[in-house]
SEMAR-284607 format. One record per residue (C-alpha): x, y, z. Coordinates in steps of 0.5 Angstrom, whole numbers, plus 500, padded with zeros to 3 digits. Each point is the difference from the previous one (the first is absolute). Example, Ala and Ser with C-alpha at 12.3 -4.5 7.8 and 13.67 -1.06 7.14 Angstrom:
<pts>
525491516
502507498
</pts>
This chain:
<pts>
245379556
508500499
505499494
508499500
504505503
506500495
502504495
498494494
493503501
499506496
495503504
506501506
505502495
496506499
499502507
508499502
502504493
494505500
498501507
495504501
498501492
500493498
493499499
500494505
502504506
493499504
499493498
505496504
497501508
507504503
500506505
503506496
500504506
503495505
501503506
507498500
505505496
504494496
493497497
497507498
498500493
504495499
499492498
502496506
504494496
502495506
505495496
507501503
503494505
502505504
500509502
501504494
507503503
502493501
499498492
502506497
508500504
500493498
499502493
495496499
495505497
503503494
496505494
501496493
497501493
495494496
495499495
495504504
505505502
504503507
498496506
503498507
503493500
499496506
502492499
495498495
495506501
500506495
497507503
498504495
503507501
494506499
499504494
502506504
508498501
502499492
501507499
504501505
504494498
500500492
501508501
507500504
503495494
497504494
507504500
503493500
496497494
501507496
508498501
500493497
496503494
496495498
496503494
495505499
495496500
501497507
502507503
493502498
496493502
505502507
498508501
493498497
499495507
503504504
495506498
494495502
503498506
501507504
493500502
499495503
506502504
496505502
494496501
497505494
497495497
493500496
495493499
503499493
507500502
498494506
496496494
507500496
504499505
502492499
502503492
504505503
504495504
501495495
503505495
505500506
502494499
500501493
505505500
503497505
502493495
501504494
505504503
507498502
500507503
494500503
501494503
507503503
496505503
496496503
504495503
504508503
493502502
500492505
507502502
498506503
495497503
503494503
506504501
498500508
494498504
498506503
499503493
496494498
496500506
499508498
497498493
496494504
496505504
498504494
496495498
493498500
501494506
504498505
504494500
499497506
503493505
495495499
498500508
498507500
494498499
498497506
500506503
500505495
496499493
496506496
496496495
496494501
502493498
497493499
501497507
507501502
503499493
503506498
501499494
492500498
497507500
493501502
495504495
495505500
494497497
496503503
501506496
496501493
506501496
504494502
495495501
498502492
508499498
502495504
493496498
501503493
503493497
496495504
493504497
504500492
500492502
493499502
498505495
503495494
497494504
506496502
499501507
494498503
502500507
504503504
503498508
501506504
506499504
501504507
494503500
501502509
506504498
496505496
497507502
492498499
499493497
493501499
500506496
505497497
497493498
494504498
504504495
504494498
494497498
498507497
504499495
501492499
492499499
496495503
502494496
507501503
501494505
503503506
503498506
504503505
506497505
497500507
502499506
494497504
501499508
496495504
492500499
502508495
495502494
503502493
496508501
493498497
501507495
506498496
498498493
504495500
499492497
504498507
507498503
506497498
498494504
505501506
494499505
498494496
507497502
499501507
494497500
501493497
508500504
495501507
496496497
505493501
504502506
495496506
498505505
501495506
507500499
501508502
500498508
506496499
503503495
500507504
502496505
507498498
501506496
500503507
504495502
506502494
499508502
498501507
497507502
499501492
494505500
493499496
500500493
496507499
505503505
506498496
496502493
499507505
507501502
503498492
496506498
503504505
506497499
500501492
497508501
505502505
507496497
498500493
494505498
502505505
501505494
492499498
498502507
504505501
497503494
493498502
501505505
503505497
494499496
495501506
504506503
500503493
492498499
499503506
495495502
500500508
501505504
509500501
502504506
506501502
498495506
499494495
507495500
501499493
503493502
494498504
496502494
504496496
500494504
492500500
500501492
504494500
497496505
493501497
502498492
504494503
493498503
497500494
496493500
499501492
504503495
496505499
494504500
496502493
496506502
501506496
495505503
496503507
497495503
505495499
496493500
498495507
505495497
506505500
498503506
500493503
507499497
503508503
496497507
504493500
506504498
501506505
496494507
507496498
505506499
497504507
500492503
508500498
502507502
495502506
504507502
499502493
493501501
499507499
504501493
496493498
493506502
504504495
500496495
493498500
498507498
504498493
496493500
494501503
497499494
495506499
500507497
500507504
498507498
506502497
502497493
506501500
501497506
497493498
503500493
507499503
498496505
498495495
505502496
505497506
496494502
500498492
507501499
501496508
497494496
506500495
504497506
496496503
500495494
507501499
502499509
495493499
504497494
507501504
498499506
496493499
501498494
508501500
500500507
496497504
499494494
507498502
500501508
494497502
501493498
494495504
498497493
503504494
496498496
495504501
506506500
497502493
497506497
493499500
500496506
500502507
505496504
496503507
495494497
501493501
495496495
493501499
495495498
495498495
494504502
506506500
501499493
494499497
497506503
506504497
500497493
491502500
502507500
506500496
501505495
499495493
504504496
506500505
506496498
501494504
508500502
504495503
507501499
502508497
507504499
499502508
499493503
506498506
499493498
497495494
492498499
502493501
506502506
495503503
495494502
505496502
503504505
492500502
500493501
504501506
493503503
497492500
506498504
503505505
502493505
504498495
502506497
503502507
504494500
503500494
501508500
505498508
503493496
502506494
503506505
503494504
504496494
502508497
502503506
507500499
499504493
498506504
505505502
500504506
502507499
501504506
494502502
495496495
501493497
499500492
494498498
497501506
494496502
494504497
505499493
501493500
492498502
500504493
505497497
497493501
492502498
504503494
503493499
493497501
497504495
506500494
504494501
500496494
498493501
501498493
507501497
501503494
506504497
496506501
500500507
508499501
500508502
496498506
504502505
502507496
492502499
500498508
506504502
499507496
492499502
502500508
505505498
493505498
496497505
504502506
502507498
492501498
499497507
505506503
501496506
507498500
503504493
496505495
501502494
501508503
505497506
502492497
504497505
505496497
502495504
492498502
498498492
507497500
498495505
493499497
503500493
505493503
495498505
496498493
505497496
502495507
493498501
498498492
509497499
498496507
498493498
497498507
495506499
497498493
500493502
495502506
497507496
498497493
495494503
496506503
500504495
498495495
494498504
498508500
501500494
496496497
494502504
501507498
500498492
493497502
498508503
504502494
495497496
494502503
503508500
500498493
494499499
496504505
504507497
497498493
493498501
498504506
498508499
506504497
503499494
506495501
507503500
505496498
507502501
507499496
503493501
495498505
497495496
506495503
500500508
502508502
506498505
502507499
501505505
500507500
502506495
505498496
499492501
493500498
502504493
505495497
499499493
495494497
501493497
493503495
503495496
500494504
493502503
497500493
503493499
497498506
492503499
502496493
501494503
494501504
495502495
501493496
500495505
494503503
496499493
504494499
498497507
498504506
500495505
508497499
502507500
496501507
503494503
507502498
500508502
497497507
507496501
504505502
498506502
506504500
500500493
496507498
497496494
494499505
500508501
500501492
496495499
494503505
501506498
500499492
494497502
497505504
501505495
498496495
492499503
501508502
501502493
494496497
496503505
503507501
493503500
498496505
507501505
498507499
493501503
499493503
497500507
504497506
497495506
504496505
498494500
498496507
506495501
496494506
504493501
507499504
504504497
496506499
506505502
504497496
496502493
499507497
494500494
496505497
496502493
500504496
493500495
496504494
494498497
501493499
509499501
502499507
507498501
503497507
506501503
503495505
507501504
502496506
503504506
505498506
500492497
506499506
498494504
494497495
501493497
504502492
500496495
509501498
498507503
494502497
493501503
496495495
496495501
495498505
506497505
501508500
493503500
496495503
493503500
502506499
494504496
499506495
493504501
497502493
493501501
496495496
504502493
499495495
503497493
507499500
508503502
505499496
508501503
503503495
507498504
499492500
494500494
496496505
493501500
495500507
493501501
497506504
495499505
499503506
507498503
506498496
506495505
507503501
503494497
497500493
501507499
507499503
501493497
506500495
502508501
502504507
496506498
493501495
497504496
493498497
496502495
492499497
496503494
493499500
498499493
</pts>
């Protein structure tokens, strides 16, 4: 969907020195023909700190020369001049060269340049000429570090150019783009970007000729054998993601394994025609974090989150109004354009009683709306599903803006989802309805995942891509039903580049929701020990309410409870993480608009509470306790990600407790060579004596040996029966007894191999054994259904061996290990 928007990639260089000849003017997804005169033909290039005028007077643009030529230097930016402004330049100091008498050969090599340059400055130019433009260039250079002579002209020709800002400003706007203040493109922008980063510029992929060059190298790769699978990233930014995936596996082939980033809402399928071997897994994620948060502690938790923030709107209406406040403050050039596009089209009928801005306000309005990222329908009829999508969208859009009733009716005339007589007509308006769902994606990303996902705090772990924060818990009946239909193929995540919050951080902030009495009153002991940290502004205190009730569930979720050297920049990882997560939250300070004197409070308040001894005393025990049930959770994520339909994902480091937090926190580098010491240490005494080594991880669950060793066991079994993990079948197992609710199991089976997965859920307030939910005083009658199976389990975690029958005891198949996975082989 996207490359980098800098020089460095070869493909902008080409545009920025070429403009309109270069060979790669039509791939990038820019409006040539910008209703706005300063972007008209040109490349708009949003990288200055400030007004163009404002950099050019504190002459901190200038012309200079390098290896690859003339080009504006800005700080550490090189912006390549065009290929039509060398002439000009070299041509006015050739008398000067001429004087200093370089040689023959260099006056030659000189007069010879020049001659191949004057048409360019003409813009005559043939397509042989552009193919060896780059050489023409170099030779420049060349020149430029054999000759004193040359090399004095140039510096001459540098001089006359930086001699004053208007001259310099003169020769900018004969260039191929325009420098602009990086803010510019809130309001103004004239391609199309990835989100709302500047510096990643959109493709035209839907376009033959750039979907053959771009893909020209994966296909080489493929083609030789050494890919065999291929992830598409971002595929709602894309014109038409089903035509594309379908050209992609064109060209790939079907023994290519395929998967695609996708982000699926609440109860959305994956479009049933895309030819694809599934997800990245983010649903999966979702899933299983729902599936250990206890539902019945949503009354109370709301409860008090509403008592933190009083008066604060529902979750859906903040999701809505971060949209409409991303589209109007910081995507209002993309709508602009969007409407320039209708008039353009000329898709409805425009009379001059049509007020532009009540129009605009009802696009807005119905994009923001969108309960999906997107619809995939690229033909009249538009399927039911998307129709339902577009009906839910424009019942919650005229529900928010009721006076607008009649410019919503104007736009059901675009979105209504069927063809008319007139060709022409139709073609465009699918054309604006496609091209309207290339911002709908972007508006969900930024307005719920870098927005809401910071604002909405009732239970952050469930503030994740992938999940629904809207969505407090599901059960175990819920699940099953989701894994029977899941994708085999899919991946199954849990912890990716994208994620806010560590896998394992994630489950114990969820521990949370089994004891929201008691969560309740240690949140009102903390805030009452730190108030004195907080520090009151003139219309606001820092941090608010809402980012310290963040503040302590992120303590819950990351705090180490074990000491280590590599957790002595604690502090520093909290306090640079809040200094994201309240600009993402653009409540108190942003990153368009940061107010200094909120992150500073935010930054000290942080550094006061983790240096007040009274605090840790009174912090450290509860979170301790959470986190050893949350390593148990942890071990049944683990488990669940391997053995249930998918394929395991299994992200960088996150073989030791993940208590990262988001980008850059959960990139940090990894200790591979401890962790290859560890599967090592593991692996022998496993062989030597499994039993010991079982009893001696169960000791200390915040060691993250137990999760290494659950995980290579896991594997372990998955790779000895991969066909199996493939194609096996699944069936929740019935659970009966005391704690029925507090045990998750299922099946999966071939032929004559099943496998059984049990992982015990919402243990708070059962009888543990040193924490752990083992043994009979645990489960007591609590029992497994297997209908009438026979011959033998054996548990590939402990090596223990049980009999099968019709029903198999809790307490034996979680005796001397938390979780479970069992296996059986008929001969």
């Amino acid at each position: 969907n996207h490359m980098s928007f800098t020089v460095d990639n070869p493909w902008i260089r080409s545009v920025m020195e070429l403009g309109s000849h270069s060979p790669y003017y039509s791939f990038f997804d820019i409006n040539w023909l910008s209703e706005d005169k300063r972007f008209f033909g040109k490349l708009m290039k949003p990288s200055l700190g400030e007004p163009l005028q404002d950099a050019l007077q504190q002459q901190e643009i200038q012309l200079a020369f390098g290896e690859n030529g003339f080009h504006f230097a800005y700080y550490d930016n090189k912006f390549p001049m065009r290929a039509a402004s060398y002439y000009p330049l070299l041509q006015q100091q050739s008398d000067f060269v001429k004087s200093r008498q370089p040689g023959e050969d260099v006056l030659q090599a000189y007069a010879q340049v020049l001659d191949i340059l004057k048409p360019w400055s003409q813009e005559n130019i043939n397509s042989e000429q552009i193919v060896q433009w780059p050489q023409l260039r170099a030779e420049v250079v060349s020149l430029y570090e054999k000759s004193e002579a040359v090399r004095q002209a140039v510096q001459q020709a540098l001089e006359s150019a930086n001699q004053d800002w208007h001259t310099l400003k003169q020769l900018l706007s004969e260039q191929n783009f325009e420098l602009t203040y990086w803010k510019t493109t809130e309001t103004k922008i004239s391609y199309r970007r990835f989100f709302t980063v500047n510096d990643l510029i959109s493709l035209n992929m839907q376009e033959p000729e750039v979907f053959h060059e771009y893909h020209y190298y994966i296909k080489k790769l493929v083609d030789e054998g050494w890919v065999q699978g291929l992830r598409v990233d971002h595929v709602d930014g894309l014109f038409d993601p089903s035509r594309y995936l379908e050209h992609l596996r064109t060209l790939a082939g079907e023994d290519i394994y395929l998967v695609v980033e996708k982000i699926l809402e609440a109860e959305e399928e994956m479009p049933a025609n895309w030819p694809i071997q599934g997800t990245t897994g983010y649903e999966f994620l979702g899933n299983v974090s729902q599936l250990f948060t206890n539902s019945q502690g949503k009354e109370k938790f709301t409860q008090l989150y509403d008592t933190i923030l009083p008066g604060q709107p529902d979750y859906h209406d903040i999701v809505y109004d971060s949209k409409m406040f991303m589209l109007m403050n910081r995507m209002k050039g993309e709508l602009i354009n969007l409407m320039r596009l209708m008039k353009r089209l000329d898709i409805i009928p425009y009379p001059e009683t049509v007020e532009e801005d009540k129009l605009r306000r009802a696009l807005a309005a119905l994009l923001s709306a969108f309960p999906v990222y997107r619809i995939y329908s690229n033909e009249y009829p538009f399927s039911g599903e998307a129709m339902e999508v577009i009906g839910k969208a424009f019942i919650l859009a005229e529900s928010k803006e009721p006076s607008l009733d009649a410019y919503f009716e104007r736009l059901r005339e675009i979105f209504n989802g069927v063809a008319d007589r007139d060709e022409k007509q139709n073609k465009n308006r699918l054309h604006f309805v496609m091209r309207c769902q290339q911002y709908t994606g972007p508006l969900a990303a930024k307005g719920v995942e870098d927005t809401t996902f910071y604002a909405y705090n009732r239970l952050i772990s469930h503030n994740e891509v992938g999940d629904t924060p809207g969505i407090f818990g599901i059960t175990p009946e819920n699940f099953h039903q989701r894994m029977s239909s899941r994708l085999p193929h899919s991946l199954n995540a849990t912890a990716t580049h994208d994620t806010k919050r560590g896998e394992d951080a994630r489950l114990r902030i969820n521990v949370l929701s089994e004891i929201p009495g008691e969560w309740e009153k240690v949140y009102r002991q903390w805030k009452q020990t730190n108030q004195a940290f907080i520090t009151k502004l003139s219309d606001n205190s820092s941090p608010d309410d809402n980012d310290e009730y963040f503040i302590y569930q992120t303590l819950v979720g990351t705090y180490p409870v074990h000491g280590s050297p590599a957790e002595e920049d604690y502090q520093q990882r909290l306090t640079d993480y809040m200094g994201k997560a309240i600009k993402e939250a653009k409540r108190n300070t942003s990153w368009s608009s940061p107010d200094d004197s909120y992150e500073e409070g935010v930054a000290s308040f942080v550094a006061q509470m983790l240096s007040h001894r009274p605090f840790i005393d009174m912090m450290e025990p509860f979170v301790g306790a959470v986190a050893r049930t949350g390593a148990v959770y942890s071990l049944g994520q683990t488990l669940l990600k391997i053995t249930a339909p998918g394929i395991p994902d299994i992200y960088q480091g996150t073989e030791h407790w993940d208590l990262s937090m988001v980008d850059p926190d959960n990139r940090r580098p990894v200790d591979y060579e401890e962790r290859t010491n560890t599967l090592q240490t593991l692996t022998q005494q496993f062989e030597e004596n499994p039993e010991a080594l079982v009893s001696r991880l169960c000791q200390d669950l915040s060691d993250p040996a137990i999760k290494f060793f659950t995980l290579y066991r896991a594997l372990q079994t998955r790779r000895a029966w991969e066909d199996f993990f493939l194609d096996a079948g699944y069936q929740p197992v019935a659970v009966e007894g005391v704690q029925a609710a507090h045990v998750l199991a299922f099946r999966r089976t071939q032929g004559k191999r099943q496998t059984l997965t049990v992982v015990p859920l919402y243990i708070r307030g059962l009888t543990l054994q040193d924490d752990l939910p083992v043994g009979e005083g645990c489960w007591q009658d609590t029992r497994l259904h297997l209908d009438d199976t026979a011959g033998t389990w054996t548990n590939v975690l402990t090596q223990e061996m049980l009999p099968a029958g019709n029903q198999m005891l809790v307490s034996q198949v979680l005796k001397k290990f938390p979780v479970a996975l069992l296996t059986q082989f008929e001969q």
